[in-house]
C-alpha positions, 0 to 999 in steps of 0.5 A: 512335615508334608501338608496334610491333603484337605477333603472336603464334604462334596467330595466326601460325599461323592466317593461315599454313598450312603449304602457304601457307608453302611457296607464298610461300617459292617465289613469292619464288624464282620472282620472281627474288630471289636467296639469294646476296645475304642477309647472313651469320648472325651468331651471337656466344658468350654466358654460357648459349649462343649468340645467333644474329641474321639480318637480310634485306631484300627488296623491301617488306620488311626485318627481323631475327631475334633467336634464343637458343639456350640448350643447358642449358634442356631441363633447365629445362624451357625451350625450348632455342632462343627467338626474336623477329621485328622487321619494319621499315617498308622506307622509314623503317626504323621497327619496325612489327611484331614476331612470335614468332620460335620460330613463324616458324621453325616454319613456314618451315624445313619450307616450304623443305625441302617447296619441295625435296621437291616438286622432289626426291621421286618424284610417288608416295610411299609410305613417309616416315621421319623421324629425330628427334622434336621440333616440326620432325619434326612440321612436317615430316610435315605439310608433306609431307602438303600435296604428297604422300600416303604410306601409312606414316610411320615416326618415329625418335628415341633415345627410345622414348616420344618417337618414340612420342609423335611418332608418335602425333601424326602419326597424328592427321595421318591417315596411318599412323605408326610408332615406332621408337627409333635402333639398331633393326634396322628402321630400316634397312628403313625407310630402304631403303623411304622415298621420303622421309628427313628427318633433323630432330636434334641429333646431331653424327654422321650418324643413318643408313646413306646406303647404305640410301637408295634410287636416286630418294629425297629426304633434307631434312637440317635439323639443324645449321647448324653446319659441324662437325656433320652428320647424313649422312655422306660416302658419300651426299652423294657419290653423290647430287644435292646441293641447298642454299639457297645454295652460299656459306652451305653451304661455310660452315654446312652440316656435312654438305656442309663434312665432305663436301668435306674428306674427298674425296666431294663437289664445290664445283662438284657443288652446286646453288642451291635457285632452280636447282631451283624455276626450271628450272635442275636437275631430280630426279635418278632413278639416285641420291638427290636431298639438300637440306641447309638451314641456315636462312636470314634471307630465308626468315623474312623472307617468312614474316614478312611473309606472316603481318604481312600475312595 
C-alpha cells in the first residue's frame, strides 16, 4: 500500500478560506445530499477522556475522523481536543490522504454556523457578541466577517485577560472589538444590541439571559454535543425558530434542544433541518429569534476534508 499524502494545517488553511468552507459546506446542502442519512458519532470512554470517531461517506468521497478529547490537558499545556482526518480512495477504500483533524474542525464548525447565519441574521448587522474566547470564538468572527459587516464585536469569556486577548485579535480582523468578562452588567446591553449571538464555550448551563436576545437576532450555539449540557436555556429555544443540522442527531446530542424538550418549551415537531433552510424550505423568522444549534457532523469534515485534499 502507497503511503497515504500528509496534509498539514497551514497548508489546510492556505488552500481554504474561511468563506470557501462556507461555499462548499452549502453547495453540498444544495446538491441534494441529505444529513439524515450520516452515521451516528460514536465516542467510547477511555483512561484519560473520551475518544470521539465519525465516519461519512458521500459521492466521491469517504473518511473518518478520529478525535481525542482529553478534559485535563489544558493543564499540561496540551490541547484539550486532538485529531486527525483519513480520506479513503472511494473505490478501494485504499487510505489516500490524512489531514490534520484539529484544523478541519477549525474550519468546518464556523462554515456551517456562517451557512446558518447568512440564512438566519438580518441583511445589516451591526453588533456581534461572542461568549467564549478560544479558537472557535475566533473562527467564528471571522466567518461572520465574509457575509456581513458589523461595527462592534463584543467578546465575552470568564476571564478577563482572555476575552481581552480574543479581542484584541479580532480587532486585527479589522473591525471594533471589546472585552468583556461573564457576570458584567454590560453584557446584558450587548446581548439586547447584537444582531448576532455566538455561544462558543464549555459551560454545561446556559451562558446568557435568552430574554435578552432581541426579535430578528440569530444565536449559533456550538459548544457541546453532549445532551446533558447546553448553553441556551429553555425560554429562548421556546420562543425561537429553531434550526439544527439534522433533527434525529439534535434529539440525540444537542443539550440545549434534549433539556428543552424534556422541560416543556420546545416542540419535536417545532425543529427544523439545516437543508430546509439552505433549499428554500423555511426562512428567518423577524418577530422572534432565529437559533441554529450545531453539534458537528461527520459529512461536514468530510467536504472539508475533501476540499482542502483537493485544493
Amino acid at each position: 500500500m502507497a503511503a497515504p499524502r500528509w496534509v498539514d494545517a497551514a497548508e489546510i488553511h492556505r488552500v481554504l478560506s474561511p468563506d470557501r468552507a462556507r461555499r462548499l459546506i452549502r453547495a453540498t446542502l444544495e446538491a441534494g445530499f441529505d444529513p439524515a442519512g450520516d452515521p451516528a458519532r460514536l465516542s467510547p470512554v477511555v483512561p484519560g477522556g473520551q475518544l470521539l470517531i465519525m465516519p461519512s461517506s458521500a459521492p466521491g468521497a469517504v473518511g473518518v475522523k478520529v478525535l481525542s478529547v482529553a478534559p485535563d490537558n489544558p493543564a499540561r499545556g496540551l490541547e484539550r481536543i486532538q485529531a486527525l482526518y483519513v480520506l479513503f480512495d472511494p473505490e478501494t477504500l485504499a487510505p489516500s490522504v490524512i489531514l490534520d483533524g484539529s484544523a478541519i474542525t477549525s474550519l468546518r464548525t464556523p462554515a456551517v454556523s456562517a451557512v446558518a447565519i447568512d440564512e438566519l441574521a438580518p441583511a445589516t448587522v451591526h453588533e456581534v457578541t461572542v461568549f467564549g474566547a478560544g479558537p472557535q470564538a475566533l473562527g467564528h468572527v471571522e466567518a461572520i466577517l465574509a457575509i456581513r459587516q458589523p461595527e462592534l464585536v463584543t467578546v465575552v469569556a470568564r476571564q478577563n485577560d482572555r476575552a481581552r486577548a480574543t479581542a484584541d485579535l479580532v480587532a486585527g480582523l479589522g473591525v471594533r472589538a471589546t472585552a468583556l468578562t461573564a457576570g458584567d452588567s454590560a453584557v446584558a446591553a450587548a446581548v439586547e444590541a447584537s444582531e448576532i449571538v455566538v455561544t462558543a464555550t464549555s459551560a454545561g448551563t446556559p451562558v446568557l439571559d435568552g430574554s435578552l436576545v432581541a426579535d430578528g437576532a440569530c444565536v449559533i450555539a456550538i459548544g457541546s454535543h453532549e445532551p446533558d449540557r447546553r448553553e441556551l436555556d429553555a425560554g429562548l429555544m421556546g420562543r425561537a425558530l429553531v434550526v439544527v443540522e439534522d433533527v434525529a442527531t439534535a434529539l440525540r446530542e444537542a443539550g440545549d434542544v434534549v433539556m428543552a424538550v424534556a422541560e416543556g418549551s420546545l416542540s419535536q415537531d417545532a425543529l427544523r433541518p439545516l437543508k430546509d433552510l439552505v433549499t428554500g424550505g423555511v426562512t428567518r423568522a423577524a418577530g422572534r429569534p432565529n437559533v441554529f444549534k450545531s453539534v458537528g457532523m461527520s459529512w461536514e469534515d468530510l467536504v472539508i476534508a475533501k476540499g482542502a485534499a483537493e485544493a
